[in-house]
N, C-alpha and C positions, 0 to 999 in steps of 0.2 A: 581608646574610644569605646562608647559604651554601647549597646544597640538596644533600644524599650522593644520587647517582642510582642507587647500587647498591645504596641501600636505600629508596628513593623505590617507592611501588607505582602513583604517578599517578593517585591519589583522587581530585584537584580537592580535594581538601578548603580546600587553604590560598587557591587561586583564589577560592572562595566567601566566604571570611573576609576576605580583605584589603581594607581601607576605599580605596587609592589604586589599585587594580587594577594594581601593582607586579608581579604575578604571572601568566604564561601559558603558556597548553599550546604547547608548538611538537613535532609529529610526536611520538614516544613519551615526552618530558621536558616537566619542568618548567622555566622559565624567571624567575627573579627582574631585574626591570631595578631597579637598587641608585641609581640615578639618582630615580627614584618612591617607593621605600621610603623607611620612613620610624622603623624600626628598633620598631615595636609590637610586634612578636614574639607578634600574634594567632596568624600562621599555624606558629610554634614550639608553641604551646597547644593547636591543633588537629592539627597532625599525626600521627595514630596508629601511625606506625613511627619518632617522634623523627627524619628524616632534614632536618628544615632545623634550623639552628643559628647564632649569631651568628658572625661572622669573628674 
């Protein structure tokens, strides 16, 4: 999963959602570790500006 940072507003939204906790905040972004993912695309469903997407 890929996350657009320039259109990322840093909700947490997708942090909240993800079952593997694949997802964290590091200073102002979002961080996907694609190692933990697991390709649900929960946190594609729940991002309200569309900025994470599959690769």
């Amino acid at each position: 999963m890929i996350i657009d940072m320039d259109e990322c507003g840093v909700c947490e939204d997708c942090i909240d959602v993800c079952p593997n906790e694949a997802i964290k905040k590091k200073a102002y972004s979002i961080v996907i570790n694609n190692d933990l993912c697991e390709d649900c695309e929960e946190c594609v469903e729940v991002c309200p500006v569309g900025a994470i997407y599959k690769e």
